[in-house]
N, CA, C and O of each residue as an XYZ file, in Angstrom:
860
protein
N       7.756     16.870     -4.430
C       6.639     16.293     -3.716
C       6.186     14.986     -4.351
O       5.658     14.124     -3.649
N       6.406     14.783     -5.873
C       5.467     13.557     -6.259
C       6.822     12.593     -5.990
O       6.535     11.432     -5.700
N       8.211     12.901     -6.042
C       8.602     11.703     -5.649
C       8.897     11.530     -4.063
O       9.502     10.691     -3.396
N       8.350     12.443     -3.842
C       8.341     11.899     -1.977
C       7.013     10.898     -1.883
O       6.917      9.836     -1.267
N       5.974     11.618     -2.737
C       4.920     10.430     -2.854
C       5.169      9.007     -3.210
O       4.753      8.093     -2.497
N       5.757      8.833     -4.163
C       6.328      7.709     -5.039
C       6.699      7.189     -3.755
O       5.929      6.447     -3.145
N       7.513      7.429     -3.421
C       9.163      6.645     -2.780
C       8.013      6.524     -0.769
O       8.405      5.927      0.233
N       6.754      7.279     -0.916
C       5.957      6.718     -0.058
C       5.211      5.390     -0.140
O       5.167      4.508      0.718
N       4.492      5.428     -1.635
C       3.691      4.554     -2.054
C       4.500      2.996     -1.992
O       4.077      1.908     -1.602
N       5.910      3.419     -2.581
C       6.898      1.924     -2.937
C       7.620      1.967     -1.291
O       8.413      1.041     -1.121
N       7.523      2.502     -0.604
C       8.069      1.752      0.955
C       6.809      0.725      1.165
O       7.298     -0.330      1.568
N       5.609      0.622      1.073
C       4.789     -0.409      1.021
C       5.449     -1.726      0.442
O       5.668     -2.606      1.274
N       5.795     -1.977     -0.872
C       6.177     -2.884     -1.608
C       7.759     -3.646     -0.556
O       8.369     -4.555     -1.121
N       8.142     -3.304      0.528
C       8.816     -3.734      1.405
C       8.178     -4.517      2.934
O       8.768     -5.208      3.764
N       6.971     -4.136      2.873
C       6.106     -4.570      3.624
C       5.668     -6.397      3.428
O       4.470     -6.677      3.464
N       6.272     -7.063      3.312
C       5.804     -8.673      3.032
C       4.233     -9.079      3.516
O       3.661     -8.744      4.554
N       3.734     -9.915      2.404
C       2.056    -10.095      2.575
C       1.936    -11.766      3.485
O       3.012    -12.319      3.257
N       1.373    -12.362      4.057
C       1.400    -13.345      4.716
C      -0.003    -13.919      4.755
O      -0.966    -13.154      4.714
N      -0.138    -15.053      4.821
C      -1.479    -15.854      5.176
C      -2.355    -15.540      4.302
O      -2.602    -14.340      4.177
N      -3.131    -16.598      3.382
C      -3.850    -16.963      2.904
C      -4.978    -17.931      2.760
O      -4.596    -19.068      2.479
N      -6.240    -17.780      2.875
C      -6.974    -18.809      2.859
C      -8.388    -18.370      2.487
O      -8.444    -17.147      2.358
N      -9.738    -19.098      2.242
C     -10.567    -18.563      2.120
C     -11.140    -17.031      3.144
O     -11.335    -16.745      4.326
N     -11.212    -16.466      1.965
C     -11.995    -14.910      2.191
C     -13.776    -15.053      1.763
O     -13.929    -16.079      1.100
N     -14.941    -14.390      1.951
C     -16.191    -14.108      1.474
C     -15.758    -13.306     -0.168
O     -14.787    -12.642     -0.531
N     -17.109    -13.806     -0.905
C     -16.678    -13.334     -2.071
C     -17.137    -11.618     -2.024
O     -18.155    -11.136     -1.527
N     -16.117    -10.988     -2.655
C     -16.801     -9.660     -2.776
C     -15.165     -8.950     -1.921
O     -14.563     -7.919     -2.218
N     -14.816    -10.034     -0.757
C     -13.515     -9.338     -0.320
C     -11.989     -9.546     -0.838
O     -11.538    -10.657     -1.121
N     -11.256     -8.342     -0.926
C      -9.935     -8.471     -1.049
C      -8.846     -9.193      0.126
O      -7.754     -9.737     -0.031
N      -9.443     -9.003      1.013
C      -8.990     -9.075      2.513
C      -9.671     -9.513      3.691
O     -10.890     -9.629      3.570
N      -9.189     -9.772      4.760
C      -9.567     -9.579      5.748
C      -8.086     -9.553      6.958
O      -6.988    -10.089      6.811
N      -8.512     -8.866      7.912
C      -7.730     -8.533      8.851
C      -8.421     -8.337     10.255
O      -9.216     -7.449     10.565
N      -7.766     -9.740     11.315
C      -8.477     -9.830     12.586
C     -10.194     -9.647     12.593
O     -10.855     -9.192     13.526
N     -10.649    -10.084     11.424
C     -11.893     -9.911     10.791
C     -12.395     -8.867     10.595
O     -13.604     -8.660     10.699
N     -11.574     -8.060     10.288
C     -12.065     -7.021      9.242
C     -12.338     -6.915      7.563
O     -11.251     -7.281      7.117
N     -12.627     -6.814      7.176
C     -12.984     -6.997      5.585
C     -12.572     -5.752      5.255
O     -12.822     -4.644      5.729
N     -11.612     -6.283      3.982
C     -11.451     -4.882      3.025
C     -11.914     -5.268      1.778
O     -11.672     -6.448      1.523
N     -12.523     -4.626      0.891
C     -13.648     -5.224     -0.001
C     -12.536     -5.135     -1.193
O     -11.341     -4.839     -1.185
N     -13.569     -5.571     -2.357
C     -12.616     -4.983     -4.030
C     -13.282     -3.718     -4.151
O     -12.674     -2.939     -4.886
N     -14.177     -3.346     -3.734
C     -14.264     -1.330     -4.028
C     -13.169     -1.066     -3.827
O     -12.422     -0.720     -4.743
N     -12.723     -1.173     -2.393
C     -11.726     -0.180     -2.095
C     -10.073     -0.633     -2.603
O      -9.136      0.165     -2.592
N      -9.965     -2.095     -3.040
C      -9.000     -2.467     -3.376
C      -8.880     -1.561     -4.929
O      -7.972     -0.805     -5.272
N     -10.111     -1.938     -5.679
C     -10.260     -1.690     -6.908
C      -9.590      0.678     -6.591
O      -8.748      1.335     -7.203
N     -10.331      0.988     -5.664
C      -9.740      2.474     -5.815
C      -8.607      2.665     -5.014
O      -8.259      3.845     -5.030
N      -8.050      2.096     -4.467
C      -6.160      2.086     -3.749
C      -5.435      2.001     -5.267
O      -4.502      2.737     -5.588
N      -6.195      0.682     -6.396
C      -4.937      0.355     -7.175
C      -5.036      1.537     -7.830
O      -4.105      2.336     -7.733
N      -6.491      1.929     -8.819
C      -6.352      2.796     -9.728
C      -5.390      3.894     -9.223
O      -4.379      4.018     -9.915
N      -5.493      4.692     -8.190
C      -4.434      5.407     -7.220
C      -3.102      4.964     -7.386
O      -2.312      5.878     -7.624
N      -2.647      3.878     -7.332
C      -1.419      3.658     -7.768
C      -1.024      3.701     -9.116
O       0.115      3.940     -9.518
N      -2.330      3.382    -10.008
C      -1.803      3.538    -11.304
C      -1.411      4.739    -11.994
O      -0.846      4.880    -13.079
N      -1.789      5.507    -11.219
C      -1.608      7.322    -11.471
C      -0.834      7.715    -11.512
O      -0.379      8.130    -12.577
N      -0.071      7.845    -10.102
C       1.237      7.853     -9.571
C       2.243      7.151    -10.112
O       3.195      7.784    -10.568
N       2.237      5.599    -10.176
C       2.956      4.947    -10.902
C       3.381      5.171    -12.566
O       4.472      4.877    -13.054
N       2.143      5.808    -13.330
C       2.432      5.815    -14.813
C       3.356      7.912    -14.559
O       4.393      8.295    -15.101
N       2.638      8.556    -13.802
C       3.402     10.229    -13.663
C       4.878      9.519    -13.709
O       5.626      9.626    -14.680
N       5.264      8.607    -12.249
C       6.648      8.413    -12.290
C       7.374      7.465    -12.894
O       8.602      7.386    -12.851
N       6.531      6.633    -13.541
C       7.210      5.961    -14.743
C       7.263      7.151    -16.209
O       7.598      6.664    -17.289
N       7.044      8.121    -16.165
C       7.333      8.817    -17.566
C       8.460      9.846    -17.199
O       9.460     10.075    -17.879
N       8.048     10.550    -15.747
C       9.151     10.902    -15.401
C      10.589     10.538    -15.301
O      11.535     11.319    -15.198
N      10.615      9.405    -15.339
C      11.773      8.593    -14.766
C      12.254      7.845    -16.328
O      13.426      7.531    -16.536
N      11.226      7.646    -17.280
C      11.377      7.284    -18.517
C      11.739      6.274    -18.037
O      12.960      6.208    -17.893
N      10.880      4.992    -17.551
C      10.788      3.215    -17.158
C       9.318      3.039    -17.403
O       8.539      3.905    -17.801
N       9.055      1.783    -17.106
C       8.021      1.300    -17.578
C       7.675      1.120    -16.115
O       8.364      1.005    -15.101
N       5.975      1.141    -16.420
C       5.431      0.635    -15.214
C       4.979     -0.427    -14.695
O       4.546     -1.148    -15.594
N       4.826     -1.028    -13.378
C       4.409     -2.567    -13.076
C       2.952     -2.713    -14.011
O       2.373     -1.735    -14.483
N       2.648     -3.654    -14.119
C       1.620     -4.810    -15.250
C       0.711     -4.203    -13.737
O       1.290     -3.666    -12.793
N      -0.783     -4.442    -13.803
C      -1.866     -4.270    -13.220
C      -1.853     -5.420    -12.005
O      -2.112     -4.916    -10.912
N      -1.683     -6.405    -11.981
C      -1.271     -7.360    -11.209
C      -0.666     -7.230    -10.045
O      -1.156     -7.695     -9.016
N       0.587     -6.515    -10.076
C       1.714     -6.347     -9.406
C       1.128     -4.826     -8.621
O       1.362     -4.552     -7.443
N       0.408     -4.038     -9.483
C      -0.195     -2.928     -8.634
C      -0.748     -3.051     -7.741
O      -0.569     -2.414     -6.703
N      -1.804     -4.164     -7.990
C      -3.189     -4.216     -6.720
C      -2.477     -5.272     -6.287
O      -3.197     -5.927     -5.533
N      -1.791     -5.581     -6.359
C      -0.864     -6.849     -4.644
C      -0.164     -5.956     -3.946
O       0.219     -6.430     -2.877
N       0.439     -3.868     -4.288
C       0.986     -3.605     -3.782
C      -0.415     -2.455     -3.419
O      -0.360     -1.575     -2.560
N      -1.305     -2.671     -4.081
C      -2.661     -1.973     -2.803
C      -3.098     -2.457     -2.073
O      -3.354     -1.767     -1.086
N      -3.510     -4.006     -2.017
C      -3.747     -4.861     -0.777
C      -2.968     -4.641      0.524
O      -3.323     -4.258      1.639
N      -1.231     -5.186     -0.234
C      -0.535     -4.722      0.688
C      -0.674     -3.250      1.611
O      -0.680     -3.071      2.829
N      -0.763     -2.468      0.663
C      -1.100     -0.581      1.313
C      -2.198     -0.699      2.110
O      -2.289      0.073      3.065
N      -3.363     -1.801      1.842
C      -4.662     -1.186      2.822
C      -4.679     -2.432      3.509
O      -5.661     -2.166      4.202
N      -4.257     -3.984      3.986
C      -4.151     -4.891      4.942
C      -2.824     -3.445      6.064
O      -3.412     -2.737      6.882
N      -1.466     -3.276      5.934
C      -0.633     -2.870      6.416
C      -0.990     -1.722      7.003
O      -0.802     -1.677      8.219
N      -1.551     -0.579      6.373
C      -1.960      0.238      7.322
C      -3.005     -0.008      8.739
O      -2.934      0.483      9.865
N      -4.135     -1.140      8.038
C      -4.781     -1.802      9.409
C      -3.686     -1.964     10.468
O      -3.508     -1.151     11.374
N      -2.912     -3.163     10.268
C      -2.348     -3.111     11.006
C      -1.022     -2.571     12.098
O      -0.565     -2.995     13.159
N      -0.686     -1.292     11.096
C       0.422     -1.180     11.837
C      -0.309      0.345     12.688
O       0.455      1.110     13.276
N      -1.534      0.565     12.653
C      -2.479      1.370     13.714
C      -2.799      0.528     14.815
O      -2.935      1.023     15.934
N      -2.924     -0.612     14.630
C      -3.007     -1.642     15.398
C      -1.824     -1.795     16.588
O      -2.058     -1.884     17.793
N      -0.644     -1.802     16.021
C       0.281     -1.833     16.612
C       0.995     -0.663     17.151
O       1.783     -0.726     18.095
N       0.670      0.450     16.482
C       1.197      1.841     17.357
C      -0.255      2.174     18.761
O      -0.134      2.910     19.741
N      -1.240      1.520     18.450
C      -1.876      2.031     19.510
C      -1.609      0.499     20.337
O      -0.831      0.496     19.383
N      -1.534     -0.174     20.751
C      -0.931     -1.264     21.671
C       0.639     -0.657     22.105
O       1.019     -0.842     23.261
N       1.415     -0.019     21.246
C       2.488      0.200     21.591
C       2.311      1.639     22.157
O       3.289      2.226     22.618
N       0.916      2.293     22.126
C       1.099      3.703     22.916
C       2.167      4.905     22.245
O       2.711      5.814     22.872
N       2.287      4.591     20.700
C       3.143      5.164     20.077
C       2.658      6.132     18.544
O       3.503      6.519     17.737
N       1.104      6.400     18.383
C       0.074      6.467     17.401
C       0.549      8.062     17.000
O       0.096      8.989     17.673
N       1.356      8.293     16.025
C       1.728      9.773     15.407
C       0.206     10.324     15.402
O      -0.964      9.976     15.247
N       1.053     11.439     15.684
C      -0.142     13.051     15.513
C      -0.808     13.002     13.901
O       0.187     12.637     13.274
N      -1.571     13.111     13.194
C      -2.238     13.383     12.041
C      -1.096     14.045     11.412
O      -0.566     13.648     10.374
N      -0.641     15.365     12.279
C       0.261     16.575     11.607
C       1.834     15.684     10.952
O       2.817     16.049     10.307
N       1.477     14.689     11.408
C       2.983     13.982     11.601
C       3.190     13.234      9.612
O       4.238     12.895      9.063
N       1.909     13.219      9.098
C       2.036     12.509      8.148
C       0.514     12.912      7.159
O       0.034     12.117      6.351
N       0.020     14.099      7.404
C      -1.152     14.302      6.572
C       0.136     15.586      5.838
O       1.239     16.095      6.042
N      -1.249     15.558      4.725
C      -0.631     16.309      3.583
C      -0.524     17.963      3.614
O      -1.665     18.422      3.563
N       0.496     19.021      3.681
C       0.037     20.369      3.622
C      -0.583     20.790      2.770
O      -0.494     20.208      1.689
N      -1.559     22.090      2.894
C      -2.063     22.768      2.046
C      -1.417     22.916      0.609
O      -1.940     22.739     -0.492
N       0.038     23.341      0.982
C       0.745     23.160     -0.373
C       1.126     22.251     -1.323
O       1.133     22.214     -2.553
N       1.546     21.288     -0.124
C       1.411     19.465     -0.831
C       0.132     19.061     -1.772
O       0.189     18.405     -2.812
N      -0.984     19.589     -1.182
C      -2.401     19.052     -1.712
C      -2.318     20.288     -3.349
O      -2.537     19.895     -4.496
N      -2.046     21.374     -3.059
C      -1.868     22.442     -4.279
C      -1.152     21.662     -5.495
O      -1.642     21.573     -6.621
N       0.443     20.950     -4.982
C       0.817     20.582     -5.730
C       0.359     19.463     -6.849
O       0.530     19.424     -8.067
N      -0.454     18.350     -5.699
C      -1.203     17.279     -6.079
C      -1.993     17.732     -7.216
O      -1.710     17.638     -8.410
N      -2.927     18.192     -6.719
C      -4.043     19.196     -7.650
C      -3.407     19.847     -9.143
O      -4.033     19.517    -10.151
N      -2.674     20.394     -9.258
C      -1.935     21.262    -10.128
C      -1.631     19.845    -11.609
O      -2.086     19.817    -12.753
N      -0.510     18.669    -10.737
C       0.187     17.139    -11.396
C      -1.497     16.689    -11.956
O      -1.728     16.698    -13.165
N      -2.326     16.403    -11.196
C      -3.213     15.372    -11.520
C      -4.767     16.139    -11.200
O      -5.664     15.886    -10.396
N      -4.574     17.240    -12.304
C      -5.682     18.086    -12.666
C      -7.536     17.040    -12.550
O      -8.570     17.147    -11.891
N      -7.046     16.210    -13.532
C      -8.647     14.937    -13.831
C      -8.304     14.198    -12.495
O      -9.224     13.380    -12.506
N      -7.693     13.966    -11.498
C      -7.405     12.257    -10.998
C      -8.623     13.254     -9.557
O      -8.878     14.404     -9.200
N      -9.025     11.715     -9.190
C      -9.342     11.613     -7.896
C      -8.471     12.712     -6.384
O      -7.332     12.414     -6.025
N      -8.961     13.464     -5.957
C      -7.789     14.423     -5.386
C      -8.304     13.269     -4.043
O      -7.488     12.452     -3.615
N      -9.469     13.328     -3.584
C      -9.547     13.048     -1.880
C      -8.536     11.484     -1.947
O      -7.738     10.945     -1.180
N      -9.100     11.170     -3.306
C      -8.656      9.266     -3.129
C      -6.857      9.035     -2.906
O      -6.261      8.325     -2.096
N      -6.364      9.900     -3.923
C      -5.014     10.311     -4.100
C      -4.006     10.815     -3.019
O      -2.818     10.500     -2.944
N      -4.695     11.656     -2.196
C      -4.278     12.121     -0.975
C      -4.228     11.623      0.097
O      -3.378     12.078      0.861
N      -5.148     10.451      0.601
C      -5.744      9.605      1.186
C      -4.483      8.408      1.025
O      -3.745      7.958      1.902
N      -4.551      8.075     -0.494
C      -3.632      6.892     -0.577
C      -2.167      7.497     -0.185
O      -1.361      6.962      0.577
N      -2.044      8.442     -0.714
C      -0.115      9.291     -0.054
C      -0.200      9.014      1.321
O       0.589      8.240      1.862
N      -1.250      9.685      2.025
C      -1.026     10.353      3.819
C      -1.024      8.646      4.536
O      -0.421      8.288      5.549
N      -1.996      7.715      3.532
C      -1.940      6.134      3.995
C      -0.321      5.784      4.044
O       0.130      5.661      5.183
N       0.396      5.648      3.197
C       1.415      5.297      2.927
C       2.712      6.283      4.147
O       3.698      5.906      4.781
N       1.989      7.688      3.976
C       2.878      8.254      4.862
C       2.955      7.592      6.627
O       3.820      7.380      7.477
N       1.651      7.474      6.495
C       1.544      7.305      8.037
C       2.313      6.011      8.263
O       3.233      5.912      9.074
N       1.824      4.930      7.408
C       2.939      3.988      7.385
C       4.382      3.552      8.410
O       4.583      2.889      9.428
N       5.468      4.655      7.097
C       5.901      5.255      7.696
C       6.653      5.636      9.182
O       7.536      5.111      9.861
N       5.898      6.704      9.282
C       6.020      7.264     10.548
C       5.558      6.084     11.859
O       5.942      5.922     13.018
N       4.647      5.474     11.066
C       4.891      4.276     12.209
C       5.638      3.343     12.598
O       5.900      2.979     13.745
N       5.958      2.982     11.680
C       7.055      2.368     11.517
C       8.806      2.401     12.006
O       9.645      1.570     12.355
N       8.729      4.212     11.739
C       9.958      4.616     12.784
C       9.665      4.649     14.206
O      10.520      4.370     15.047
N       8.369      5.015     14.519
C       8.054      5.161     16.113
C       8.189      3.930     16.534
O       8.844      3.772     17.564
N       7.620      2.763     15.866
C       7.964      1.235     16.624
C       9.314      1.110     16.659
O       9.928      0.945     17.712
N       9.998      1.198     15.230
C      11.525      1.096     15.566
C      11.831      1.188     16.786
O      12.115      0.264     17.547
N      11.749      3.085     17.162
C      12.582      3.332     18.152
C      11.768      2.778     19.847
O      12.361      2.791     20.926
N      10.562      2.413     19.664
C      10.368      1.986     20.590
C      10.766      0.675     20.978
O      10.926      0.489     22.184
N      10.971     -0.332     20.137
C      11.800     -1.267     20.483
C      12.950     -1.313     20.928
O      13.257     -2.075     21.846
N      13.693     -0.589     20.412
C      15.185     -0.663     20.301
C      15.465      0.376     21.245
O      16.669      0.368     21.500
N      14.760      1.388     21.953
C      15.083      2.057     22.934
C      16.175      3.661     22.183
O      16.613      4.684     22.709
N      16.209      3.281     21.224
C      16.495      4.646     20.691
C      15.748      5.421     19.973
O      14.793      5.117     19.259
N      16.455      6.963     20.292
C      15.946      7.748     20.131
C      15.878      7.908     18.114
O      16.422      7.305     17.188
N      15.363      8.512     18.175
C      15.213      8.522     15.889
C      15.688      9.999     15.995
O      15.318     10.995     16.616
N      16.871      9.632     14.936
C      17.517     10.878     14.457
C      17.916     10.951     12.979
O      17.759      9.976     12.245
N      18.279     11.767     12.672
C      18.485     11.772     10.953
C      19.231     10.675     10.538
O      18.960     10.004      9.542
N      20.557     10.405     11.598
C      20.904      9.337     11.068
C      20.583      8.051     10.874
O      21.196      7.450      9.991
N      19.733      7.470     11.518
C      19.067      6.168     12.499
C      17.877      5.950     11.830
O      17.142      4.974     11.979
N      17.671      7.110     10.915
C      15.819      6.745     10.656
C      15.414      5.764     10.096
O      14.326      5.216     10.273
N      16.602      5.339      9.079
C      16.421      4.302      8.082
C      16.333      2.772      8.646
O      15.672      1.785      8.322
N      17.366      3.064      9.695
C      17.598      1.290     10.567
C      15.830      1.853     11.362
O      14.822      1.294     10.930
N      15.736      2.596     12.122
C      14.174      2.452     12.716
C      13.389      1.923     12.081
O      12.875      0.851     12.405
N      13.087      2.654     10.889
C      12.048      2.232      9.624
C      11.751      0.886      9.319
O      10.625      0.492      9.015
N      12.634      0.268      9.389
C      13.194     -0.910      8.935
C      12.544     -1.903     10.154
O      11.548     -2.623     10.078
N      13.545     -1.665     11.414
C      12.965     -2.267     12.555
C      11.214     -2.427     12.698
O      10.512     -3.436     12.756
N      10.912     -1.142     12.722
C       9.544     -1.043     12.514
C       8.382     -2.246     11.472
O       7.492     -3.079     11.644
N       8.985     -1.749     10.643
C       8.707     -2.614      9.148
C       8.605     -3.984      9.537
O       7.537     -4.565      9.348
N       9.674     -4.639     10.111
C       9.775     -5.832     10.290
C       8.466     -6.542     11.234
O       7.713     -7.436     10.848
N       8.450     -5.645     12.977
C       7.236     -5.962     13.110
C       5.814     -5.894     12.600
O       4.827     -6.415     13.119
N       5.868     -5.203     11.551
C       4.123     -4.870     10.890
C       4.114     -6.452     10.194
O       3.138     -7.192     10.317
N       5.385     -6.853      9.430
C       5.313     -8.122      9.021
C       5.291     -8.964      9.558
O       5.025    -10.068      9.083
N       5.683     -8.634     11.255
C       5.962    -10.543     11.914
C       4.074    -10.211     12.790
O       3.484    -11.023     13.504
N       3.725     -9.230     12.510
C       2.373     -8.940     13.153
C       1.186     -9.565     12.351
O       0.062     -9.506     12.849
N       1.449    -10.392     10.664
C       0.362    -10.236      9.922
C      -0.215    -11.897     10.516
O      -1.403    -12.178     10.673
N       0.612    -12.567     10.701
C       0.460    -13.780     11.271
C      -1.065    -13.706     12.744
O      -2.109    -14.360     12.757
N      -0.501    -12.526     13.905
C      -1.192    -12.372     14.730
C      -2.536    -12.040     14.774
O      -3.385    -12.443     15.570
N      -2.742    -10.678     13.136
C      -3.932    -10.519     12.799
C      -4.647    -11.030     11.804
O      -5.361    -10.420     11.007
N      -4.326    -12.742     11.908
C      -5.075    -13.816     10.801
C      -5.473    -12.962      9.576
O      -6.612    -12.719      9.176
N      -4.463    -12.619      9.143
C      -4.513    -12.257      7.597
C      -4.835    -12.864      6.958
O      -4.235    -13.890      7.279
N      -5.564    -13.157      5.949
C      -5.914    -13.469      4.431
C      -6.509    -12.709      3.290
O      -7.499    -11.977      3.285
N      -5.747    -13.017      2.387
C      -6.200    -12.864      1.268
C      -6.695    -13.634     -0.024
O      -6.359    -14.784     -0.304
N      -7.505    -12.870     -0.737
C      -8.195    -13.310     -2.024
C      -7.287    -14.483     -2.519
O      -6.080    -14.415     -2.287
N      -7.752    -15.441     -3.117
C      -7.145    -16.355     -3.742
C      -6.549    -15.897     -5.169
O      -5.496    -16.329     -5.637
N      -7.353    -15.001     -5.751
C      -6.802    -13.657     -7.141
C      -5.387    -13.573     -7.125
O      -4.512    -13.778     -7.966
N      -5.403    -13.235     -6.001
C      -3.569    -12.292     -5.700
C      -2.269    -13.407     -6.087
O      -1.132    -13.205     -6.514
N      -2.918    -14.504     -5.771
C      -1.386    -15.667     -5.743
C      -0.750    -15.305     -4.825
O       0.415    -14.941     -4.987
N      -1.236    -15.307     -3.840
C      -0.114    -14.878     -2.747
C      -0.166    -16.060     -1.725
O      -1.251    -16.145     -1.151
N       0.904    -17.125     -1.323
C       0.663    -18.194     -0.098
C       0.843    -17.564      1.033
O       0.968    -16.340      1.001
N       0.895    -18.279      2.293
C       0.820    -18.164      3.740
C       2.755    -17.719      3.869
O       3.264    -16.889      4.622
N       3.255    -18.371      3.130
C       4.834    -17.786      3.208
C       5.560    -16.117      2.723
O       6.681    -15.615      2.801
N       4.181    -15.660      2.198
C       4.530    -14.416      1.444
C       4.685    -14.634      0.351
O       4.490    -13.667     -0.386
N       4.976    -15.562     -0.122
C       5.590    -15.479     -1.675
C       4.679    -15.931     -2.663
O       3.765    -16.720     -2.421
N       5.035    -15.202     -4.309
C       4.100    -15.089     -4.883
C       4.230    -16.833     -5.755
O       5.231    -17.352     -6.247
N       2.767    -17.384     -5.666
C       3.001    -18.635     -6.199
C       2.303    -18.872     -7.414
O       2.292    -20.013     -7.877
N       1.716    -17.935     -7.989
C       1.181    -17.978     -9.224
C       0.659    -16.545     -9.586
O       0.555    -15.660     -8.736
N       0.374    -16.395    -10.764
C      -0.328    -15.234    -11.347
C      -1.697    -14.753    -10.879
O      -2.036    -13.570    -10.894
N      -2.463    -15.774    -10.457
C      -3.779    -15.668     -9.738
C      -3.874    -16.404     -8.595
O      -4.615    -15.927     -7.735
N      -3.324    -17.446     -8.345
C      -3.666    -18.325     -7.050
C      -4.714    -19.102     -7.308
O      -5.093    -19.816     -6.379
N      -5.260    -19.153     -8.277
C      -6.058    -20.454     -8.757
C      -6.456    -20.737    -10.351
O      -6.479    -19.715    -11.037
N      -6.688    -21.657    -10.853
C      -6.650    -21.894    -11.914
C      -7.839    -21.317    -12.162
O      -7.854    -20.843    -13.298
N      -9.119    -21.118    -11.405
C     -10.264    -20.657    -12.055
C     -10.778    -19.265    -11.868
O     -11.915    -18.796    -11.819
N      -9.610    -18.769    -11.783
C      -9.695    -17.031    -12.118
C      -8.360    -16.467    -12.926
O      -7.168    -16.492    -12.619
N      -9.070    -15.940    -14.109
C      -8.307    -15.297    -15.281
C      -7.263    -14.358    -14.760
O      -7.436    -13.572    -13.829
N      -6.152    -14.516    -15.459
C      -4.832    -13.281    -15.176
C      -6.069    -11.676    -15.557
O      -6.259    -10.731    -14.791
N      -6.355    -11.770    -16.192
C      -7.597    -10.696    -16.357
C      -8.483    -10.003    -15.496
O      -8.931     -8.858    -15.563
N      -8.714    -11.265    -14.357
C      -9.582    -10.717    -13.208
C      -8.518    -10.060    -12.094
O      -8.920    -10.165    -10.935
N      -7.549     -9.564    -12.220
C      -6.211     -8.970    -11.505
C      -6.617     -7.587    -11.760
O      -6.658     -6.690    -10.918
N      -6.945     -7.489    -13.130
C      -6.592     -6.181    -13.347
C      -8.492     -4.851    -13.257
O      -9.632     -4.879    -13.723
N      -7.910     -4.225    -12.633
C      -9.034     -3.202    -12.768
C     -10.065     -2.757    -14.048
O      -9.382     -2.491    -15.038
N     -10.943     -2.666    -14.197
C     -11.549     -1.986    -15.192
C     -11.012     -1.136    -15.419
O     -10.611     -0.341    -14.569
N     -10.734     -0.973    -17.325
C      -9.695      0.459    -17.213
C     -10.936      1.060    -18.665
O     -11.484      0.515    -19.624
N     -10.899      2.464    -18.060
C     -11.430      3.932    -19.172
C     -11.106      3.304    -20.753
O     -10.045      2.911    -21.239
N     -11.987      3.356    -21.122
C     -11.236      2.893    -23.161
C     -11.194      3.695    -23.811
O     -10.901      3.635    -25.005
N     -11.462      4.600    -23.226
C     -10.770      6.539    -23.934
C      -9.614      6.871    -23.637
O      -9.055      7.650    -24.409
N      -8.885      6.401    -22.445
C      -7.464      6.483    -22.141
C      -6.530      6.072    -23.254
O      -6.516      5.000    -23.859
N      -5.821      7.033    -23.394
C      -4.659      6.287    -24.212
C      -3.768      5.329    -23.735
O      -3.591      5.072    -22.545
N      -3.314      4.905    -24.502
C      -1.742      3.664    -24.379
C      -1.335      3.826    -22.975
O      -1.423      3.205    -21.916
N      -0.839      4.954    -23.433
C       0.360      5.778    -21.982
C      -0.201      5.670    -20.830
O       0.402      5.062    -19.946
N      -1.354      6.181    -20.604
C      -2.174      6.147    -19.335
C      -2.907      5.119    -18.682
O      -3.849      5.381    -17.934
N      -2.455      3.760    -18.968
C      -3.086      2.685    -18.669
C      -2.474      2.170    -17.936
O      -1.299      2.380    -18.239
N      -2.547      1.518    -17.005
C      -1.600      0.385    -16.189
C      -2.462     -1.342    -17.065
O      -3.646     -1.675    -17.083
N      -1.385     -1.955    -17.582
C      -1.451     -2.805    -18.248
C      -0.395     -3.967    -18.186
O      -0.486     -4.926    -18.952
């Protein structure tokens, strides 16, 4: 289960970020003028840092620098806006059942990450899941095929592609923090000279040890 989570959380990091320009201070985002704030950016990343440090020890690798986390939580909470956006225009919006977590899934959660945030944690998986599942439903609604075990991956993909050629449509921007330009690509460590590589990273616990830090 945690690396079905994982390998949920990092299908995001395939998702390309687009458009940049002034945001209000206080936001991470905005989308078709929606605002996604740094609360919620600030609790998507810590969420990743959880997950990310379980399966970086599991896996015995190191984990992404704090930076690289919250550009792949932005990404997680701009992308899910929109690709709800786009399954309900496309008349294609999965069932809840299709991508929320089972009773047992949530047991397992609970059991791995005894101290962590359970609602926030679960929330960020079923985000990522739904993803996803949307992502194959656009597939196959484009392409007129049906999704089968074999096909899921080219759907996914298909899918994927429009959530990215969609960020353009829903005047995306982001924080100048992120370094992220209008091309997707990352053009600096912060995106401006007058915010610290420092202001990237989350407030972290100073009782945590080494290990448990995203750093």
């Amino acid at each position: 289960m945690l690396t079905r989570a994982r390998a949920a959380v990092l299908t995001l990091t395939a998702l390309t970020l687009s458009a940049c320009s002034a945001v209000h201070p206080g936001d991470a985002a905005v989308v078709a003028g929606e605002s996604i704030s740094m609360k919620s950016l600030n609790q998507t990343a810590a969420i990743y840092c959880t997950l990310t440090l379980r399966s970086a020890e599991a896996q015995g690798g190191a984990a992404p620098d704090n930076a690289e986390l919250r550009r792949q939580a932005i990404t997680s909470l701009v992308s899910v806006v929109i690709a709800r956006r786009l399954a309900a225009d496309a008349g294609v919006t999965p069932r809840p059942s299709d991508y929320e977590l089972t009773g047992a899934q949530k047991d397992q959660i609970a059991t791995a990450f005894p101290k962590g945030d359970l609602d926030q944690i679960n929330a960020a998986i079923e985000d990522s899941q739904e993803i996803s599942v949307i992502s194959i439903a656009l597939g196959a609604d484009s392409t007129g095929q049906a999704r089968t075990e074999a096909n899921e991956a080219e759907l996914a993909q298909a899918g994927r592609a429009q959530i990215n050629a969609a960020y353009a449509d829903n005047d995306v921007k982001f924080a100048p923090r992120f370094g992220l330009s209008s091309t997707t690509k990352q053009i600096a460590s912060t995106g401006s000279i007058s915010v610290a590589p420092a202001d990237l990273a989350a407030p972290q616990p100073t009782d945590l040890p080494a290990a448990q830090r995203c750093s």
